[in-house]
C-alpha positions as CSV (number, residue, x, y, z in Angstrom):
1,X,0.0,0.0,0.0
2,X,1.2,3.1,-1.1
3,X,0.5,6.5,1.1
4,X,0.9,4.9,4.6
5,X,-1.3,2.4,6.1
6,X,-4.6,2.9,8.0
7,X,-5.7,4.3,11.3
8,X,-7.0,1.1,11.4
9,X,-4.4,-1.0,10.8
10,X,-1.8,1.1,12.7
11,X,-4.0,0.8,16.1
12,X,-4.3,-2.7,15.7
13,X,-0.6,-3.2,15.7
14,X,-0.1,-0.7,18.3
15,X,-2.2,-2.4,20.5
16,X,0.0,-5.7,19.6
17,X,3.0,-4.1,19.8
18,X,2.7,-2.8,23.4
19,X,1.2,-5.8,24.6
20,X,4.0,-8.2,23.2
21,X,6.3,-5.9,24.9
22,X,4.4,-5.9,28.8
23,X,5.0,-9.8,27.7
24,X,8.4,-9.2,26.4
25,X,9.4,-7.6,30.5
26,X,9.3,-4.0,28.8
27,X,5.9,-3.9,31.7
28,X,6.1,-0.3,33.0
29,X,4.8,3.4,31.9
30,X,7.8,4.6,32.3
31,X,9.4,1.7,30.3
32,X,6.8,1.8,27.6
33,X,6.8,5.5,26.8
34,X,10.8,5.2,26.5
35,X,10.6,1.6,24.0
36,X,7.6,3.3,21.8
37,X,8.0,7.2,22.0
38,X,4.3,7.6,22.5
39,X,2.3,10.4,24.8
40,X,1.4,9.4,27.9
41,X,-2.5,9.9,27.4
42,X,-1.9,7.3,24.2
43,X,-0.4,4.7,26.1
44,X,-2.7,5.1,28.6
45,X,-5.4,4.7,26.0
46,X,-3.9,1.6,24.2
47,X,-3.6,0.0,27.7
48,X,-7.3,0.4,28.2
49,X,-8.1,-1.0,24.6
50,X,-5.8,-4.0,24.7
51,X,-9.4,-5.2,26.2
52,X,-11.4,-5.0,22.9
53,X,-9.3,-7.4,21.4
54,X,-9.7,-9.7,24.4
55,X,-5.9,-9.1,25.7
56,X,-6.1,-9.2,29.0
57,X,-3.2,-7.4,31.2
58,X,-3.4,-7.2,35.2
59,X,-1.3,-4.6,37.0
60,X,1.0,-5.2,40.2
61,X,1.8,-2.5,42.3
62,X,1.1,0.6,43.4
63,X,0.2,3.6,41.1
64,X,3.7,5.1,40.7
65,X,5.3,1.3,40.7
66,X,2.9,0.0,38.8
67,X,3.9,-2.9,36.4
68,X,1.6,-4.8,33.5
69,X,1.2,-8.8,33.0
70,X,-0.1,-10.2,30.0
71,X,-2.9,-12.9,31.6
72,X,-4.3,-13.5,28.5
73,X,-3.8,-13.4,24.6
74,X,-7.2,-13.9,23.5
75,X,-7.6,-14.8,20.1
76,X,-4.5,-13.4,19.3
77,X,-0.9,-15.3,18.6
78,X,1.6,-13.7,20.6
79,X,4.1,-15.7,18.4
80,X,3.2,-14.1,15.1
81,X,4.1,-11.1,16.8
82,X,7.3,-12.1,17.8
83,X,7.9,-13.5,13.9
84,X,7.1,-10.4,12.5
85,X,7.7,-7.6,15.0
86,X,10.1,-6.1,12.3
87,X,7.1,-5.7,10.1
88,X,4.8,-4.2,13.0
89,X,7.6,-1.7,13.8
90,X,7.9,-0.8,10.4
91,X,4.0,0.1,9.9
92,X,4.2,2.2,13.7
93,X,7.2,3.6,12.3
94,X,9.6,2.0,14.9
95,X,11.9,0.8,12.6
C-alpha cells in the first residue's frame, strides 16, 4: 500500500505491539513511553483497549510502581508477533 497504512491497521498493531512488549518484560509506563515514544494519554489509552481485542493485562503494584502482565492473549498469537515484529515496527514507524 502506497500513502501509509490505516488508522486502522496502525491501532491494531499498536495495540500488539505494546502488549508483546508488557509480555516481552518492557511492563512499565515509564518503560513503555521510552521503547515506543508515544504520549502518555496514548499509552494510557492503548492500555485500556488492549481489552477489545480480548488481551487481557493485570497490574502489580502501586500507582507510581505500577507494572503490567499479560494474563491472556485472547484470540490473538503472541508468536506471530514475535515473527514479524520487524514488520509491525515498520507500519508504527519504529523501525
Amino acid at each position: 500500500m502506497t500513502g501509509g497504512y490505516s488508522k486502522t491497521k496502525t491501532s491494531y498493531y499498536r495495540r500488539l505491539y505494546v502488549a508483546y512488549l508488557i509480555d516481552s518484560g518492557t511492563n512499565t509506563v515509564p518503560a513503555l513511553l521510552n521503547v515506543t515514544e508515544m504520549h502518555r494519554r496514548t499509552l494510557q489509552d492503548t492500555l485500556k483497549a488492549l481489552a477489545d481485542l480480548d488481551i487481557i493485562i493485570e497490574s502489580r503494584g502501586g500507582t507510581k510502581n505500577a507494572s503490567y502482565a499479560v494474563k491472556s492473549w485472547g484470540a490473538i498469537d503472541r508468536d506471530w508477533i514475535k515473527n514479524n515484529l520487524q514488520h509491525v515496527k515498520v507500519v508504527l514507524k519504529y523501525g
